[in-house]
VEXNU-539880 format. One record per residue: residue in one letter; x, y, z of N, C-alpha, C, CB in turn. Coordinates in steps of 0.1 Angstrom, whole numbers, padded with zeros to 4 digits, always signed. Glycine has a CB too. Layout:
N
aXYZXYZXYZXYZ ...
end
This chain:
287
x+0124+0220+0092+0122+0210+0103+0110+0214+0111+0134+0209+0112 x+0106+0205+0116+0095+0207+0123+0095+0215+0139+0089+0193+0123 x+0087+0225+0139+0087+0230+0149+0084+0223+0167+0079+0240+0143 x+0078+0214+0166+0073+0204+0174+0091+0201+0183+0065+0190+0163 x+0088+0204+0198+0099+0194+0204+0095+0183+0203+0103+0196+0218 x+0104+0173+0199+0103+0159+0206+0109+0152+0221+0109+0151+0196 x+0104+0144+0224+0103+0142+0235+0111+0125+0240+0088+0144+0237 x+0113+0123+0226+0125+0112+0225+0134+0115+0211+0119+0097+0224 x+0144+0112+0218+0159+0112+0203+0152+0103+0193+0179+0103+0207 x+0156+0107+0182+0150+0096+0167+0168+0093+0163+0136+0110+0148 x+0170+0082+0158+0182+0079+0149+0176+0077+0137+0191+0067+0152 x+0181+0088+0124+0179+0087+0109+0165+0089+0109+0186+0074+0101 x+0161+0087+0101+0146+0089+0095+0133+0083+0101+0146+0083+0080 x+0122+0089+0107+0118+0085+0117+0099+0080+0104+0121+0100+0133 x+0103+0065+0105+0089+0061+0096+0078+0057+0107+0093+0046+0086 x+0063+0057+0100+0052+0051+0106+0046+0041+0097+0042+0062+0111 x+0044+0030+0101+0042+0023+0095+0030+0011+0094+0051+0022+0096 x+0018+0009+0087+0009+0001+0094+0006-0011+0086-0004+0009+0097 x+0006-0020+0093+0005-0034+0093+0016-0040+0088-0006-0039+0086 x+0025-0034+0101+0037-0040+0104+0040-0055+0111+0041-0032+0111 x+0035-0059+0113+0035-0074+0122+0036-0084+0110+0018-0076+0133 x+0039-0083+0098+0040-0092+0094+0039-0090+0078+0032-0100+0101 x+0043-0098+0066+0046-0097+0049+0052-0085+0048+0032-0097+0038 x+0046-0080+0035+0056-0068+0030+0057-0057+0046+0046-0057+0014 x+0048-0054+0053+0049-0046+0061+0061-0048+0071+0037-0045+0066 x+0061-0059+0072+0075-0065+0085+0086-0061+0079+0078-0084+0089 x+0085-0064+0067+0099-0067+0054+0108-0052+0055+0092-0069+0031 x+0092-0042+0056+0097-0029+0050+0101-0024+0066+0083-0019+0040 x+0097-0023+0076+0102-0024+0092+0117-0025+0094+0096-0036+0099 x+0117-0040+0087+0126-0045+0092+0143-0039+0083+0122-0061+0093 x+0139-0036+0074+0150-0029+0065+0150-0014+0067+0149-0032+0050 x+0137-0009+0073+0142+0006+0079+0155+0003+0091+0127+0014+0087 x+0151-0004+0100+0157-0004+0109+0167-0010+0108+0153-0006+0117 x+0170-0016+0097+0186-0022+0092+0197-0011+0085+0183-0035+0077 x+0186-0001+0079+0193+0013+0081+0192+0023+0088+0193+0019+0073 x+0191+0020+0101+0193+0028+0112+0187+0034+0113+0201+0033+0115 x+0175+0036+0108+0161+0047+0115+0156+0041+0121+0150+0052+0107 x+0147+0049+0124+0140+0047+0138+0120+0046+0129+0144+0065+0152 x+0115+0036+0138+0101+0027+0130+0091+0029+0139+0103+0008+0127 x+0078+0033+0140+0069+0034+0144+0062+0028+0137+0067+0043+0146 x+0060+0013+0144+0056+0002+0139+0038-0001+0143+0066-0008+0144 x+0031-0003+0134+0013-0003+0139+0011-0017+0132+0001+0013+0131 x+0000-0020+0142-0003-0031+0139-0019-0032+0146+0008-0041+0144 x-0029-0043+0144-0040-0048+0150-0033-0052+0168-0046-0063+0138 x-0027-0064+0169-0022-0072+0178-0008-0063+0179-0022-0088+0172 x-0002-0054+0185+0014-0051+0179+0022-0061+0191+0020-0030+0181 x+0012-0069+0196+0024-0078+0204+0038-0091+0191+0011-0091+0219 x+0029-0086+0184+0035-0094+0175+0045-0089+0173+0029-0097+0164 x+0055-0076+0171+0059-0069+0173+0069-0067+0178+0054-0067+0175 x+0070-0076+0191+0075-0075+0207+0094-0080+0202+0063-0091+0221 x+0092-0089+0193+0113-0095+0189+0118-0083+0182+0117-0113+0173 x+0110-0071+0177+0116-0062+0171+0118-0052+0176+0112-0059+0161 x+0110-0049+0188+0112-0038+0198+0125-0043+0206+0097-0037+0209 x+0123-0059+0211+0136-0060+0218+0148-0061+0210+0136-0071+0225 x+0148-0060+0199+0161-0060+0192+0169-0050+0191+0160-0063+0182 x+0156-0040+0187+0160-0025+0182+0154-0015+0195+0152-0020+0164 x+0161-0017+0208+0151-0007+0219+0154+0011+0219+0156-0011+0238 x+0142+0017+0214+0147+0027+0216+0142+0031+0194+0167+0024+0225 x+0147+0022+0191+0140+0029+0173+0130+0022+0166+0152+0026+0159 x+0130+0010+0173+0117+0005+0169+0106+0001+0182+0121-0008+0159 x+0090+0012+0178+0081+0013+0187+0070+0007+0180+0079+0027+0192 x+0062-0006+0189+0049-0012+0183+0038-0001+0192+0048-0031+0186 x+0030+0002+0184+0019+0010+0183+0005+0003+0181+0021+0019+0174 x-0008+0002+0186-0020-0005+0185-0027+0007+0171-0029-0007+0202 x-0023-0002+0162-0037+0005+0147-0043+0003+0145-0039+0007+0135 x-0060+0004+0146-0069-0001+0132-0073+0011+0123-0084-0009+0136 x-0068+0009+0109-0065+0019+0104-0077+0027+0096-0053+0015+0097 x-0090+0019+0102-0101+0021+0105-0112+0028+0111-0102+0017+0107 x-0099+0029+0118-0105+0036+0133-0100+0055+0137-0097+0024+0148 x-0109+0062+0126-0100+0073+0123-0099+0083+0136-0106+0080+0110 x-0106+0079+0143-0101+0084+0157-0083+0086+0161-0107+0073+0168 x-0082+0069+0164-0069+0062+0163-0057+0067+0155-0071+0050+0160 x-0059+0071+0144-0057+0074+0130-0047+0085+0137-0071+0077+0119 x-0061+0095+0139-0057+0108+0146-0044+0107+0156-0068+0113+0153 x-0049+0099+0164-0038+0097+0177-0028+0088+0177-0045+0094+0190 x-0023+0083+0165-0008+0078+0163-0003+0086+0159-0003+0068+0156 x-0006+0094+0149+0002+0106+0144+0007+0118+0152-0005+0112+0137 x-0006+0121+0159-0001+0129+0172+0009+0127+0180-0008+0129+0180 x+0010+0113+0180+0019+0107+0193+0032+0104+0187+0013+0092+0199 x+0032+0101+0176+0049+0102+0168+0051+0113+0162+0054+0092+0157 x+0048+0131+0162+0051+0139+0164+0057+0145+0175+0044+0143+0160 x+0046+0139+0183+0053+0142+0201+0062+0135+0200+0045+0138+0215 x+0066+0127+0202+0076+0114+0205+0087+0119+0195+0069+0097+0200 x+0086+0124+0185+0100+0123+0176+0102+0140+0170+0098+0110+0160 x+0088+0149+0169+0090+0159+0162+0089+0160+0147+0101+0161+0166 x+0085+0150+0140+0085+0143+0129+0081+0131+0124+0094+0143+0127 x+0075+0129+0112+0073+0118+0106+0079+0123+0090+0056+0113+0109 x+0091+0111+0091+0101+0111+0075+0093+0107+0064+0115+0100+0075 x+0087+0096+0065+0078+0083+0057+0067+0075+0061+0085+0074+0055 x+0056+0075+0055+0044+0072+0061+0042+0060+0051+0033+0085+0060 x+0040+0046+0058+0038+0041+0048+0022+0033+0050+0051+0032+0046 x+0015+0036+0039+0002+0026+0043+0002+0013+0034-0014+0035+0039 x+0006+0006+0042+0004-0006+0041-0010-0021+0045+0014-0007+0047 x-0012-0019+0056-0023-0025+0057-0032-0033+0050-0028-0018+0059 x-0039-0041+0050-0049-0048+0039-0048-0062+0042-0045-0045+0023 x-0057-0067+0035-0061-0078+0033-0067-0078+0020-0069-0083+0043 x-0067-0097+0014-0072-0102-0001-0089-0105-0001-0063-0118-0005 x-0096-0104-0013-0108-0111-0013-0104-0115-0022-0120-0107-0013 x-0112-0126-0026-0118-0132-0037-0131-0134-0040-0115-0140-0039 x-0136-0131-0052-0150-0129-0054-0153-0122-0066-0157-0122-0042 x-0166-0128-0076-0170-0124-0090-0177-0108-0080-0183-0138-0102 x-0182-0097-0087-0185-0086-0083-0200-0090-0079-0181-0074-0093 x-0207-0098-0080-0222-0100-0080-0218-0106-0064-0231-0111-0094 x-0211-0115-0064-0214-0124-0054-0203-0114-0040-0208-0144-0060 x-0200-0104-0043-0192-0091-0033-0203-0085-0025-0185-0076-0044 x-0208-0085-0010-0215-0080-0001-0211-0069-0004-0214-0084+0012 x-0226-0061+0000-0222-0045+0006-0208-0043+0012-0232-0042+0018 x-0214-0051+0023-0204-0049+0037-0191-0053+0034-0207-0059+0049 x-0192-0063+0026-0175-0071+0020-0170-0057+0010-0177-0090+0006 x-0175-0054+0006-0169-0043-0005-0169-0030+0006-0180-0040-0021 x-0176-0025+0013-0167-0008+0020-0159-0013+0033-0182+0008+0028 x-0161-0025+0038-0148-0029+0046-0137-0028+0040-0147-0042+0049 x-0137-0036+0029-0125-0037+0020-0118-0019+0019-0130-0044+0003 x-0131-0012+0009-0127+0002+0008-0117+0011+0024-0143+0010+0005 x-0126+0008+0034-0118+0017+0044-0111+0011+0046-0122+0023+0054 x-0102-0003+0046-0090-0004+0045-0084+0003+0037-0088-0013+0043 x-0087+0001+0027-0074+0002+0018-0076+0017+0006-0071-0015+0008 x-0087+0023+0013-0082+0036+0006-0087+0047+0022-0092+0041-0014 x-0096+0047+0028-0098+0058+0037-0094+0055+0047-0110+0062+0040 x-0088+0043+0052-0078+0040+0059-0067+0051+0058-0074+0027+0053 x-0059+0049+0045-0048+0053+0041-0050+0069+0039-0045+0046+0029 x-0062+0073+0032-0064+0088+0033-0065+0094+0043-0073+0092+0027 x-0071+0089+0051-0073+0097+0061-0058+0098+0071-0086+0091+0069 x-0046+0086+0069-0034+0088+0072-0026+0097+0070-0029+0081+0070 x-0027+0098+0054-0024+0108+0052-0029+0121+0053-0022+0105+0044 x-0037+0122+0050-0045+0138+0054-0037+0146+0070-0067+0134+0060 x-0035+0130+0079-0032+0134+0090-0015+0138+0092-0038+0122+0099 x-0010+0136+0081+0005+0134+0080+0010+0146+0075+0009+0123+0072 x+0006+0151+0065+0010+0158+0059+0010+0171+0057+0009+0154+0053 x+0000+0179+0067+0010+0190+0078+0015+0194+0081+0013+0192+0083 x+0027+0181+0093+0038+0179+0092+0044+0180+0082+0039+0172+0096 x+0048+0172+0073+0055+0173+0062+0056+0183+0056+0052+0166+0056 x+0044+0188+0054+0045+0202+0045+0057+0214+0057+0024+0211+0042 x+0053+0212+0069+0061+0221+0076+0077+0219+0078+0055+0223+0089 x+0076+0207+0075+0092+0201+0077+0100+0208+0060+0091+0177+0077 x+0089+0204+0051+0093+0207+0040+0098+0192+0031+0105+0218+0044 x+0095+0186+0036+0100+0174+0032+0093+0159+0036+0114+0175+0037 x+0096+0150+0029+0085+0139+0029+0084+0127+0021+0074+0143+0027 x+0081+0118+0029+0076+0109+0016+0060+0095+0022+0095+0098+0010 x+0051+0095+0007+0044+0087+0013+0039+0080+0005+0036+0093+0019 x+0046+0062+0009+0042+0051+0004+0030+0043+0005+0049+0045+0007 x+0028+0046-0009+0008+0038-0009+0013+0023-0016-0008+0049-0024 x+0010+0014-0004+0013-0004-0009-0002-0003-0016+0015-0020+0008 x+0000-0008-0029-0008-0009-0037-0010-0023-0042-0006-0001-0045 x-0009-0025-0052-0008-0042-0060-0008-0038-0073-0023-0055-0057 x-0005-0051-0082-0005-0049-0095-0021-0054-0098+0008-0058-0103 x-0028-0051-0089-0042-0051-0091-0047-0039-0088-0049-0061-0082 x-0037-0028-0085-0043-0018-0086-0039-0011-0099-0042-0012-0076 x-0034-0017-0108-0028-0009-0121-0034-0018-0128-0011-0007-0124 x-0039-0030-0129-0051-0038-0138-0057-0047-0128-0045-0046-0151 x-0068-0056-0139-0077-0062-0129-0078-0072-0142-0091-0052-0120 x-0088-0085-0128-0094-0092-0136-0101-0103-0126-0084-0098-0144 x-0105-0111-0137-0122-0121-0131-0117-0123-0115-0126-0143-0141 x-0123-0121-0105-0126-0126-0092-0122-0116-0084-0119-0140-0087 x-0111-0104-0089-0106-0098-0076-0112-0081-0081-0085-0101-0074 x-0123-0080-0085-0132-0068-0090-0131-0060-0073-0151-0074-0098 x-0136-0062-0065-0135-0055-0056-0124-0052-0044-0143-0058-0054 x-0113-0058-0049-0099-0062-0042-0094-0045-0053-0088-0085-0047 x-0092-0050-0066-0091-0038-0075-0095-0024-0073-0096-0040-0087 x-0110-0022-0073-0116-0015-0068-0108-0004-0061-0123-0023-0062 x-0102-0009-0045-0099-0003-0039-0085+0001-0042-0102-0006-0029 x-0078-0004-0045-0066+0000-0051-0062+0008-0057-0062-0006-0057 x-0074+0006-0072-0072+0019-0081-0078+0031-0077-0077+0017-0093 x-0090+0032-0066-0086+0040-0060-0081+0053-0051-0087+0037-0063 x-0070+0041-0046-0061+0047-0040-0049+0053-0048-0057+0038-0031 x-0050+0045-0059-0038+0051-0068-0042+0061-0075-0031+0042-0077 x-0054+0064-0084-0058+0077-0083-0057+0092-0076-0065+0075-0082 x-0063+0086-0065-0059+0099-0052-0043+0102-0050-0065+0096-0035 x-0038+0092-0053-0022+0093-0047-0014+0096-0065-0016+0073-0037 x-0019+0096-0073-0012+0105-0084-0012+0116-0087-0013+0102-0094 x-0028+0121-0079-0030+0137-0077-0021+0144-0066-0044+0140-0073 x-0020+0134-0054-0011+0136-0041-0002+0140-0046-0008+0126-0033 x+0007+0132-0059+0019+0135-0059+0021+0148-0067+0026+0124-0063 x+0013+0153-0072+0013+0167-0081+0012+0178-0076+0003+0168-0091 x+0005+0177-0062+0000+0187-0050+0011+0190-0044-0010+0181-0039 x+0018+0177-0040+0026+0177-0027+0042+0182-0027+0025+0163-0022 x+0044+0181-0052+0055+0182-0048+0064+0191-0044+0059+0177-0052 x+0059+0205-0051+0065+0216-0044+0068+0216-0029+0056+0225-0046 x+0061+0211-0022+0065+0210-0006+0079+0203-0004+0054+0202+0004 x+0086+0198-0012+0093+0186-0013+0094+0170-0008+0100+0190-0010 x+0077+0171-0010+0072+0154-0001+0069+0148-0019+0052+0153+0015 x+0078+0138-0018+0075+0122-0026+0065+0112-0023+0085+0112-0024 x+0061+0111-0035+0045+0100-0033+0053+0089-0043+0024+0108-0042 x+0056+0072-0035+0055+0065-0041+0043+0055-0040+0065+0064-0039 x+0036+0046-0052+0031+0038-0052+0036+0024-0052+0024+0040-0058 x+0036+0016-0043+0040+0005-0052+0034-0008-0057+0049+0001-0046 x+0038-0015-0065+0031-0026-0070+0035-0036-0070+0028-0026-0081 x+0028-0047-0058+0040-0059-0057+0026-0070-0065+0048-0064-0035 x+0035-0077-0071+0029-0090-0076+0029-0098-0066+0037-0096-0086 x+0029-0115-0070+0030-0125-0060+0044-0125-0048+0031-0139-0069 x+0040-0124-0040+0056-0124-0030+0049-0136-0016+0063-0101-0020 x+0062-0139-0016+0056-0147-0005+0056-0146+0009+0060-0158-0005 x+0047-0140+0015+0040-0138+0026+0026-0144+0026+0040-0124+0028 x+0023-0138+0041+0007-0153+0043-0004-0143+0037+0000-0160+0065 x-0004-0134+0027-0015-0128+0020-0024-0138+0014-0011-0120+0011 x-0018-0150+0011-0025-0156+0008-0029-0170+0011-0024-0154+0001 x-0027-0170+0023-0027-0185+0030-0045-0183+0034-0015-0187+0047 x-0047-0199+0036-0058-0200+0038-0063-0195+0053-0061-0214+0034 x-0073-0194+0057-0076-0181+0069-0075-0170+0069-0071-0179+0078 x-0067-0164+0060-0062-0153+0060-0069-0144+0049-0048-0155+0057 x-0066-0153+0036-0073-0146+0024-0087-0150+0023-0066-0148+0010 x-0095-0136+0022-0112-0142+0022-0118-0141+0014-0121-0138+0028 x-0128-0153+0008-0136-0152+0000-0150-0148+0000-0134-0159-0004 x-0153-0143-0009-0170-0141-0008-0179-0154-0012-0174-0128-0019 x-0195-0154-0007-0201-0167-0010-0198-0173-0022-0214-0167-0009 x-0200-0179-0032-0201-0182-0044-0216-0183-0050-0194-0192-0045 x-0221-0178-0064-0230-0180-0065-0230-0185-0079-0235-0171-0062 x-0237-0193-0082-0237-0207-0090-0235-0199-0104-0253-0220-0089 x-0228-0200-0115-0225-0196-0128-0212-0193-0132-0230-0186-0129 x-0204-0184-0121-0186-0183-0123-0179-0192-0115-0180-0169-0118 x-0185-0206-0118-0174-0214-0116-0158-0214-0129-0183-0229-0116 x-0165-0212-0140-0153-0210-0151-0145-0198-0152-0158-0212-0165 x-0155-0186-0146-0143-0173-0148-0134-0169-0133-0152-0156-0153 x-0143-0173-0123-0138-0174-0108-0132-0184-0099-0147-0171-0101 x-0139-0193-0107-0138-0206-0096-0121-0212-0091-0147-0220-0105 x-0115-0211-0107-0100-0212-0107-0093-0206-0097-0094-0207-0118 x-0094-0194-0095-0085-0183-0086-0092-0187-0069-0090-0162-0093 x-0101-0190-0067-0106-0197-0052-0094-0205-0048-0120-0207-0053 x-0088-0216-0055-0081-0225-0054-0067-0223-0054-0085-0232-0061 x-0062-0217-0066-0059-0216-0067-0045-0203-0059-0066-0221-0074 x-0052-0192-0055-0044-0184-0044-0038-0190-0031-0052-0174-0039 x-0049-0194-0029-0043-0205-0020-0033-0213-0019-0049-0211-0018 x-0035-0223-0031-0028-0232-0031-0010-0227-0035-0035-0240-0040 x-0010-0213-0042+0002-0210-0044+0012-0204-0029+0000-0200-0055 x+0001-0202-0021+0009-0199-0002+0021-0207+0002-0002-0203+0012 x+0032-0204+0000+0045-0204+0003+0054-0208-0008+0047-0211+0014 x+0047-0207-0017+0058-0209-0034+0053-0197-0039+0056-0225-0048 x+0053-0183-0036+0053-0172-0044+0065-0170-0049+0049-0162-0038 x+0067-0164-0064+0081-0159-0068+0086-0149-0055+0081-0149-0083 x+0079-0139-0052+0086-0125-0046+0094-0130-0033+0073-0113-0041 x+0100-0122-0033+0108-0122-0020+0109-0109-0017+0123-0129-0021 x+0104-0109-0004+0097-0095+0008+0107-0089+0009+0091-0097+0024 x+0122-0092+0015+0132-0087+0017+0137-0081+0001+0141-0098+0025 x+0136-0088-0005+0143-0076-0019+0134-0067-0022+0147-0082-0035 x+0120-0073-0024+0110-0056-0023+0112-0046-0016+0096-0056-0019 x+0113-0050+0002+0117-0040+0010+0132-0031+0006+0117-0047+0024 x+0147-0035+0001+0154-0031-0006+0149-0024-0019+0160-0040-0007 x+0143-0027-0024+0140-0019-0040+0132-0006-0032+0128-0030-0055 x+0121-0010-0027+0117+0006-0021+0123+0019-0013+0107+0004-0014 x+0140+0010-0005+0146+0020-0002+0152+0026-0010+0151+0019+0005 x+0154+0019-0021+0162+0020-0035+0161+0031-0039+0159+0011-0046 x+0143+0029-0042+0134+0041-0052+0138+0053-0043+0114+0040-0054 x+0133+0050-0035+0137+0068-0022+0146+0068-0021+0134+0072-0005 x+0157+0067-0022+0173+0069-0025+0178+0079-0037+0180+0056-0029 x+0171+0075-0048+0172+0074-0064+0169+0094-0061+0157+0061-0077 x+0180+0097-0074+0175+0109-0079+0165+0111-0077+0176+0112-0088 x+0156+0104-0083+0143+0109-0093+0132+0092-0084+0148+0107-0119 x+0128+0094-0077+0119+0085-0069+0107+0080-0083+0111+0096-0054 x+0104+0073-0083+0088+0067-0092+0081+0067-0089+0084+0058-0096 x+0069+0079-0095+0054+0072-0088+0046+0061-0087+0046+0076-0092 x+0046+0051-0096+0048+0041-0095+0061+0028-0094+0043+0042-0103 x+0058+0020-0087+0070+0008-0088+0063-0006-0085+0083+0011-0076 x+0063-0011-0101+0060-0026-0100+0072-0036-0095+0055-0030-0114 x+0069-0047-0089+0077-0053-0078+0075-0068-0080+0072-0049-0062 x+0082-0073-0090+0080-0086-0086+0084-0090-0110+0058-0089-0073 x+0086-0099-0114+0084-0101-0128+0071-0101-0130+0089-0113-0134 x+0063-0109-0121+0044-0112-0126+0044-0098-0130+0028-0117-0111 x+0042-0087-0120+0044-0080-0121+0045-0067-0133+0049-0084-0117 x+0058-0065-0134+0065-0061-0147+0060-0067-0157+0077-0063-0147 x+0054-0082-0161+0052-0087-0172+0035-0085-0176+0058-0102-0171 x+0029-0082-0162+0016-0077-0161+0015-0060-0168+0013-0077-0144 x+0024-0055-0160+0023-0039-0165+0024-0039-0178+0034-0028-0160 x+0040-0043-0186+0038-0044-0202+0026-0048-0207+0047-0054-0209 x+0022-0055-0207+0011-0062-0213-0001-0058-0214+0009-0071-0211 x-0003-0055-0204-0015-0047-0199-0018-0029-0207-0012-0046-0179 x+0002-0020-0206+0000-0010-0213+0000-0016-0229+0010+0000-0209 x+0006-0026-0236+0001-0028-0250-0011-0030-0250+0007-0037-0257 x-0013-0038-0244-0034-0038-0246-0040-0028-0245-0043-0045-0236 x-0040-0019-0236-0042-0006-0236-0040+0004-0251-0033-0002-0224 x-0026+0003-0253-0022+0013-0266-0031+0010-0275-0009+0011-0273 x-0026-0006-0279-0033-0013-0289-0053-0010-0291-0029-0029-0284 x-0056-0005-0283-0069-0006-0280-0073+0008-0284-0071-0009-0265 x-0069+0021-0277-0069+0027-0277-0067+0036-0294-0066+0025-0267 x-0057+0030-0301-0049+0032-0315-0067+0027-0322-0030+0018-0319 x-0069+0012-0317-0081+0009-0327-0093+0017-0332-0085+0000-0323 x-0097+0026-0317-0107+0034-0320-0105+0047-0316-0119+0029-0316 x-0092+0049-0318-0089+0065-0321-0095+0076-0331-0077+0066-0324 x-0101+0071-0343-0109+0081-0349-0126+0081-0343-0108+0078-0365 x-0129+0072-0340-0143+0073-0328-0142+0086-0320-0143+0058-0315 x-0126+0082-0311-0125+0091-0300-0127+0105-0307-0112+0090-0291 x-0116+0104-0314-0117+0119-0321-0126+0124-0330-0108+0122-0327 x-0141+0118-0329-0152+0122-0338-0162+0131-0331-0159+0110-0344 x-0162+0130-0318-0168+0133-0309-0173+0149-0302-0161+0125-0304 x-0159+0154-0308-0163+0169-0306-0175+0173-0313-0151+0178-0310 x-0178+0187-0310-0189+0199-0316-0184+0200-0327-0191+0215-0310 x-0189+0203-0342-0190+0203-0353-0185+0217-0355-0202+0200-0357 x-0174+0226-0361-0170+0235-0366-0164+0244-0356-0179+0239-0372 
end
């Protein structure tokens, strides 16, 4: 356990959690605190926030994040060590969608994206796990996408950052586990939250040629905003699931798109790989 007094009582497992105010992040909030832990909830706006504080007074705390802002970064962690003595589960959640062929991807649009969704999250963790190691115990959820386990036309720099994050977080989990901290990834397909409502999800300019490999998916994300298969509340269930389970997963795809993405994607892979397996293996020094 952690040597740290706390300075408020925690009930059950005491999570931090960012970009909580709303989709998977609310989903996963709101089923911590359906099992009686206690949620250190972050957000941009955390007044959004405010029906879950009054519901749950006392286990669930909205906290101002930009998970950007590695200052900040620093000083939520600090503050729910003080406050609780512990952090159980760290989950980086955070992010937002682009769309865009990789030519028509700004500088700026592409390492925005990045420190969201991977130095964001690293540097969360870096800041977390400390703790954890001193507690002896842990776990830390990287919200990923099934765009971070494959990719394709328009979302090159949405991928990008994903994979990786899932990189660093498969080494994480090889580092970390002796300490007894769990690294889950997860992979949600389509679910329906406003990830992809119009305002929300951003595109980059367009530049005249990938109308046929890009142009589809402009329209089309959009247009699928509020008839996604997924449902937030059973993802948030399956991930307490996995942390429950004997044997946790480093990966966990979430949703059929999903699952029917990963198969396919690893036969294409095998299949590929099988084809120019004597290439690969021609390659060494001679004798």
């Amino acid at each position: 356990m952690s040597t740290d007094t706390p300075t408020r009582t925690a009930t059950g497992r005491v999570w931090l959690i960012t970009g909580a105010s709303s989709g998977l992040g609310r989903a996963i909030t709101e089923a911590a605190l359906a099992a009686g832990d206690t949620v250190v909830a972050t957000a941009r706006q955390p007044k959004a926030l405010h029906d879950l504080t009054e519901a749950h007074p006392g286990r669930a705390v909205a906290v101002q994040l930009d998970v950007t802002d590695p200052v900040r970064v620093a000083a939520v962690v600090a503050e729910t060590v003080l406050w609780y003595g512990r952090i159980d589960v760290l989950v980086n959640n955070a992010g937002f969608g682009l769309v865009g062929a990789v030519e028509e991807t700004s500088e700026q649009d592409l390492r925005e994206l990045m420190e969201l969704h991977f130095f964001g999250p690293a540097a969360l963790t870096r800041a977390v796990l400390p703790h954890q190691r001193r507690q002896g115990s842990g776990v830390i959820i990287q919200m990923s996408s099934i765009g971070g386990r494959l990719s394709f036309a328009g979302v090159g720099a949405y991928s990008a950052t994903k994979f990786a994050l899932e990189g660093l977080s498969e080494a994480l989990a090889a580092e970390v586990a002796p300490f007894g901290i769990k690294v889950l990834i997860v992979e949600p397909g389509s679910f329906r939250t406003g990830f992809h409502a119009r305002g929300t999800l951003r595109q980059s300019v367009p530049v005249p040629g990938y109308e046929q490999t890009v142009g589809p998916l402009r329209t089309a994300l959009p247009d699928s905003d509020g008839r996604q298969p997924g449902d937030p509340a059973k993802a948030a269930a399956a991930i307490l699931a996995a942390l429950a389970a004997e044997r946790t997963p480093l990966r966990l795809p979430l949703g059929n798109d999903a699952a029917d993405g990963v198969f396919a994607h690893l036969d294409a892979a095998r299949a590929e790989a099988l084809a120019w397996e004597p290439t690969s293996r021609a390659t060494d020094v001679d004798g």
